[in-house]
Backbone as XML, in Angstrom:
<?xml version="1.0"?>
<chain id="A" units="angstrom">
  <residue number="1" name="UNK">
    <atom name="N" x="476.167" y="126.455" z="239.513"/>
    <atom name="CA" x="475.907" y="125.822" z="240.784"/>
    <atom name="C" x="474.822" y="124.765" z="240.618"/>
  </residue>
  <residue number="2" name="UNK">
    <atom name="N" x="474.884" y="123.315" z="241.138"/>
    <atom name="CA" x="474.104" y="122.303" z="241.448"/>
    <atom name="C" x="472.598" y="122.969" z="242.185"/>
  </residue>
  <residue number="3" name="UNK">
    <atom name="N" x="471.739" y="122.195" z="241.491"/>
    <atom name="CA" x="470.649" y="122.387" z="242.294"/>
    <atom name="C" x="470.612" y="120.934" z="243.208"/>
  </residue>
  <residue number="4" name="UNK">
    <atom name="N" x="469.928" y="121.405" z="244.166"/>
    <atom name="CA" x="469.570" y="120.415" z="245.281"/>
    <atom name="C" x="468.084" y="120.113" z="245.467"/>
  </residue>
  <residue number="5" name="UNK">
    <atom name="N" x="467.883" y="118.844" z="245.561"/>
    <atom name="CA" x="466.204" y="118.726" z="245.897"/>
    <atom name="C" x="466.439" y="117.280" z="246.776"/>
  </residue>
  <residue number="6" name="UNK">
    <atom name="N" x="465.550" y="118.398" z="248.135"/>
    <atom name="CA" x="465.049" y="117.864" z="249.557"/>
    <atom name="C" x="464.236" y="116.774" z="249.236"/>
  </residue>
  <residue number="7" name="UNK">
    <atom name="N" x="464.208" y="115.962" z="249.705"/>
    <atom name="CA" x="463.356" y="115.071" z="250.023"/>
    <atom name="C" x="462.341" y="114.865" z="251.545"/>
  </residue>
  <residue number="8" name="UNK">
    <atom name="N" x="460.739" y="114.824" z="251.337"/>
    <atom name="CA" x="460.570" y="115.502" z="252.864"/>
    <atom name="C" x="459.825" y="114.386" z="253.176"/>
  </residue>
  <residue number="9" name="UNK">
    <atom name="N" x="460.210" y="113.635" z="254.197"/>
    <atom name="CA" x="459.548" y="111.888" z="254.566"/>
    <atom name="C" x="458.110" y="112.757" z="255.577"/>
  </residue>
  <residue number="10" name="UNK">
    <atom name="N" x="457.052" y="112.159" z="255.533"/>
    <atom name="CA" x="455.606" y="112.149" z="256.479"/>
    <atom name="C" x="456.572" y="112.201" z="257.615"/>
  </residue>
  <residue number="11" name="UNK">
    <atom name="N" x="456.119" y="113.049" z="258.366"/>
    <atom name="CA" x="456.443" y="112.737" z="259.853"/>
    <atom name="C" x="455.246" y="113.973" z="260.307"/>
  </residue>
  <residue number="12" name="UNK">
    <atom name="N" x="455.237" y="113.636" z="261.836"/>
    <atom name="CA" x="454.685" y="114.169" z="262.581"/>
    <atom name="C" x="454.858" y="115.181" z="263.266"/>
  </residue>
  <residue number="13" name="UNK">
    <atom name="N" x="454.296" y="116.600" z="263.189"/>
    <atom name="CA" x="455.131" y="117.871" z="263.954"/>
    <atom name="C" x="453.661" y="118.371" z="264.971"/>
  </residue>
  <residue number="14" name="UNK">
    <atom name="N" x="454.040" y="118.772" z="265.860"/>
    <atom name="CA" x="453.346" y="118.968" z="266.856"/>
    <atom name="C" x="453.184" y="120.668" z="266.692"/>
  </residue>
  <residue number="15" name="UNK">
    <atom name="N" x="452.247" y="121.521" z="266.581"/>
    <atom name="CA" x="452.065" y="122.637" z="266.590"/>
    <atom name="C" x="451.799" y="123.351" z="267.906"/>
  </residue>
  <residue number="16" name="UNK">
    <atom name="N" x="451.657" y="124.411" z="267.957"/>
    <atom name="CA" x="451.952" y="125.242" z="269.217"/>
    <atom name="C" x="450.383" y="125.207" z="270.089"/>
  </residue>
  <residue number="17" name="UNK">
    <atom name="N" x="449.405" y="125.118" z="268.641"/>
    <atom name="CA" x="447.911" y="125.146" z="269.172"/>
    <atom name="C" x="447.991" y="123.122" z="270.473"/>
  </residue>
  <residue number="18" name="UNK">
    <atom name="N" x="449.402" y="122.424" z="270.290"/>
    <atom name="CA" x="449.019" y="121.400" z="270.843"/>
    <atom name="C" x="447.980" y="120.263" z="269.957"/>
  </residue>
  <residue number="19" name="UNK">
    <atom name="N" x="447.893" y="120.412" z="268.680"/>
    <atom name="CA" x="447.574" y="119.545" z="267.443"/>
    <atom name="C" x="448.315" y="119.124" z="266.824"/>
  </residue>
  <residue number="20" name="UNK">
    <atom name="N" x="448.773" y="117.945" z="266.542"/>
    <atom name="CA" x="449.524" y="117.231" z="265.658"/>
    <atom name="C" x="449.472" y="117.672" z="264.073"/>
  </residue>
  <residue number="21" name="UNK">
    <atom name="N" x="450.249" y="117.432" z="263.414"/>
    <atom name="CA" x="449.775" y="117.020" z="261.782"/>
    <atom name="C" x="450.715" y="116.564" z="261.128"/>
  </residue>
  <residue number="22" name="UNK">
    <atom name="N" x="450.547" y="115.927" z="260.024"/>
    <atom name="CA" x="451.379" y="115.317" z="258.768"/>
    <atom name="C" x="451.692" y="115.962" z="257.874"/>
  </residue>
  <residue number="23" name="UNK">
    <atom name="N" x="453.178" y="116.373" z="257.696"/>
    <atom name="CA" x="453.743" y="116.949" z="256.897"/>
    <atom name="C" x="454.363" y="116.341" z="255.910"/>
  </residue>
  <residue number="24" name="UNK">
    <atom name="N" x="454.406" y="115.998" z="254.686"/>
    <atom name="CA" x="454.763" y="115.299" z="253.642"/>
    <atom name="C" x="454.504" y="116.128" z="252.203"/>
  </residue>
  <residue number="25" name="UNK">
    <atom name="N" x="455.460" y="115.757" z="251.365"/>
    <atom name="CA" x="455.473" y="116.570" z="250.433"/>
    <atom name="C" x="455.181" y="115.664" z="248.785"/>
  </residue>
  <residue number="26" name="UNK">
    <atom name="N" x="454.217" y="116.938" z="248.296"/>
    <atom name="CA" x="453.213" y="116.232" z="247.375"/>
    <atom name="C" x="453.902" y="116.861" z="245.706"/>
  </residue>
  <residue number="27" name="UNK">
    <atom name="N" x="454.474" y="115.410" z="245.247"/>
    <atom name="CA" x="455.489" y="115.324" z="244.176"/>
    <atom name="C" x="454.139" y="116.181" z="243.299"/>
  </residue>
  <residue number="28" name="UNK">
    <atom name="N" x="453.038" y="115.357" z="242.741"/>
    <atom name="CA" x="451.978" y="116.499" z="241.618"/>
    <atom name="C" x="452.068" y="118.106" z="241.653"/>
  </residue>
  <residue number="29" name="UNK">
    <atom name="N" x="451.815" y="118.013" z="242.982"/>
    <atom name="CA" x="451.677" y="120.102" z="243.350"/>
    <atom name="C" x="453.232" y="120.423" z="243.490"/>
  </residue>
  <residue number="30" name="UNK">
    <atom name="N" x="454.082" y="119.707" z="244.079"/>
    <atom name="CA" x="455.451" y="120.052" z="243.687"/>
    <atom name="C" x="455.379" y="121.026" z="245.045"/>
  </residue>
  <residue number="31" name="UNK">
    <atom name="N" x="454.983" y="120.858" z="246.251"/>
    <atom name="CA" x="454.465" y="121.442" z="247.632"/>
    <atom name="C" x="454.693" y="120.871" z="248.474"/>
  </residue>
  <residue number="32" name="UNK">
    <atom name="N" x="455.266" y="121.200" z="249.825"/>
    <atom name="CA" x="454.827" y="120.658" z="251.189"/>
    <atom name="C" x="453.216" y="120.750" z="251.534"/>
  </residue>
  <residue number="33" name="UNK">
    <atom name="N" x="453.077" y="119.626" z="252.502"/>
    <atom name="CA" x="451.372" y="119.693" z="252.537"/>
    <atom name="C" x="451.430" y="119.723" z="253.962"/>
  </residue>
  <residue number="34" name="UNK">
    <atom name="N" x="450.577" y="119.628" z="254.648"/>
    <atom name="CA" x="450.125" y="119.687" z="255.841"/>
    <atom name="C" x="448.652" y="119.513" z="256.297"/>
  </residue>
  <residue number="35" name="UNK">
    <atom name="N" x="448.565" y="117.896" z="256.996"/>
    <atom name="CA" x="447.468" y="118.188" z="256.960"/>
    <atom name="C" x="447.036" y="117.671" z="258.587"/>
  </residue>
  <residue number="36" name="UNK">
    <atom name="N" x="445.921" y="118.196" z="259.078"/>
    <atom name="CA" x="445.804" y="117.362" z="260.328"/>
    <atom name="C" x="445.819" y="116.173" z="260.697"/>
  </residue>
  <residue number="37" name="UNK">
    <atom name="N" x="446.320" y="115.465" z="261.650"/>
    <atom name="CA" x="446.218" y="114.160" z="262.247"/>
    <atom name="C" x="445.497" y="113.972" z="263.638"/>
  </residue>
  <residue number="38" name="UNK">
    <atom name="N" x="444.807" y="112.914" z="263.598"/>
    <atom name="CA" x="443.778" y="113.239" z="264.694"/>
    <atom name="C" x="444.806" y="111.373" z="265.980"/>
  </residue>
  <residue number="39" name="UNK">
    <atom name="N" x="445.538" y="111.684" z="266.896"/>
    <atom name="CA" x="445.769" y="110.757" z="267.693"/>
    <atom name="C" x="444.932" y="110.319" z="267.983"/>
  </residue>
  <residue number="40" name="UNK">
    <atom name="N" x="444.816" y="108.718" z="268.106"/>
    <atom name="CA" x="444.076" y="107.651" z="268.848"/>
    <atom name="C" x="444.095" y="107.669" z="270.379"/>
  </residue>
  <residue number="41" name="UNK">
    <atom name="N" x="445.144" y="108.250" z="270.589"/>
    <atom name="CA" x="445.664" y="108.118" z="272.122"/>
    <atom name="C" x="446.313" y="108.860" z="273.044"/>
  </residue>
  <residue number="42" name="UNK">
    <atom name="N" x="445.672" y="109.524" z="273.548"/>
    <atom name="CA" x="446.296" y="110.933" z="274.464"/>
    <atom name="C" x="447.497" y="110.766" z="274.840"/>
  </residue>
  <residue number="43" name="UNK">
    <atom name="N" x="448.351" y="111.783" z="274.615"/>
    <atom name="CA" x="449.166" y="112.287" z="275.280"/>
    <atom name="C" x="449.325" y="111.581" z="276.398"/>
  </residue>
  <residue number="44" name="UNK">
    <atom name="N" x="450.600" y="111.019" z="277.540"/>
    <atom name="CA" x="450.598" y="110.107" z="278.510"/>
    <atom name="C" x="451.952" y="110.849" z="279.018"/>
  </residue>
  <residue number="45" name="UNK">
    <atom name="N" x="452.106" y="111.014" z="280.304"/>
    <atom name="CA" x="453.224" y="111.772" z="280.800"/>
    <atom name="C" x="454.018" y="110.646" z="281.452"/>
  </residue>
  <residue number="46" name="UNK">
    <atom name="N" x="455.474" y="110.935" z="281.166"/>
    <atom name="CA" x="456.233" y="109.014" z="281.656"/>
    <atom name="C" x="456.978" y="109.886" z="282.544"/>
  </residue>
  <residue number="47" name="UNK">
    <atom name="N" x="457.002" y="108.984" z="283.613"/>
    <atom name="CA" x="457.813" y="110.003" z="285.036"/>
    <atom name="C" x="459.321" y="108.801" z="284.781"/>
  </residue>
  <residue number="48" name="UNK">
    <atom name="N" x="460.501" y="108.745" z="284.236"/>
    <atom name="CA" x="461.551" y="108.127" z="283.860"/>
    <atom name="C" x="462.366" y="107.589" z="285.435"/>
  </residue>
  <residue number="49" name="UNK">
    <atom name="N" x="461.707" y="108.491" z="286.513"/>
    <atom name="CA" x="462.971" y="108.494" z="287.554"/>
    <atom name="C" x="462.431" y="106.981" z="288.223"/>
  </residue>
  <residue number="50" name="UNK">
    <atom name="N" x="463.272" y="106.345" z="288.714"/>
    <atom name="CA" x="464.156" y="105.184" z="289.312"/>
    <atom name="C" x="462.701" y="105.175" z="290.753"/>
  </residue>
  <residue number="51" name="UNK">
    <atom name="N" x="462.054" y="103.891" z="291.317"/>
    <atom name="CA" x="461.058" y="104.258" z="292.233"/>
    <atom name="C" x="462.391" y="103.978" z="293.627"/>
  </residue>
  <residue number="52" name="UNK">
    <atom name="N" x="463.312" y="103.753" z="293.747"/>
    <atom name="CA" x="464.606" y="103.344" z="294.143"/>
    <atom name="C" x="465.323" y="105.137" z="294.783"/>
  </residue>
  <residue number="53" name="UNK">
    <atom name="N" x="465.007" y="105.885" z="293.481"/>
    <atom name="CA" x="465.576" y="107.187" z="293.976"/>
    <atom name="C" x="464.923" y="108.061" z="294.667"/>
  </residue>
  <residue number="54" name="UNK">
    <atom name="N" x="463.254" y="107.623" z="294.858"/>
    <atom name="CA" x="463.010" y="108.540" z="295.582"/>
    <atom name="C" x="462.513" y="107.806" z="296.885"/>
  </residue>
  <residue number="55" name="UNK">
    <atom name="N" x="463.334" y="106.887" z="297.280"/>
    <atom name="CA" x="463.350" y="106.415" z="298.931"/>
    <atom name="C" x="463.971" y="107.673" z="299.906"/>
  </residue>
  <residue number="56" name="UNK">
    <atom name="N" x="463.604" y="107.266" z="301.070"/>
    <atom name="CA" x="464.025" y="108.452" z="301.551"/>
    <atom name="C" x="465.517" y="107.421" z="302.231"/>
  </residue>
  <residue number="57" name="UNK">
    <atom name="N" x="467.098" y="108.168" z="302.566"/>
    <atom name="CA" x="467.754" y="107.195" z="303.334"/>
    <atom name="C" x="467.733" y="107.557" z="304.740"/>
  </residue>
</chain>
């Protein structure tokens, strides 16, 4: 059977504590890493709905 090897791009995963971090994997240690990321810019809540839909008719 073929072996397979993942390739794991930096991206950003959001943890449960509500802290970000960078997950990317470190070819030397031959490891996923993880390390904290500190945002520049809070969290921002986008309300998507239409200002149209909430007229009253």
């Amino acid at each position: 059977m073929g072996q397979h090897h993942w390739v794991w791009k930096e991206s950003v995963v959001p943890r449960l504590s509500g802290k970000a971090c960078a997950v990317k994997y470190d070819y030397s240690k031959k490891r996923v890493i993880s390390e904290p990321l500190e945002l520049t810019q809070e969290f921002r809540y986008f309300d998507f709905n239409s200002p149209w839909e909430t007229l009253n008719r």
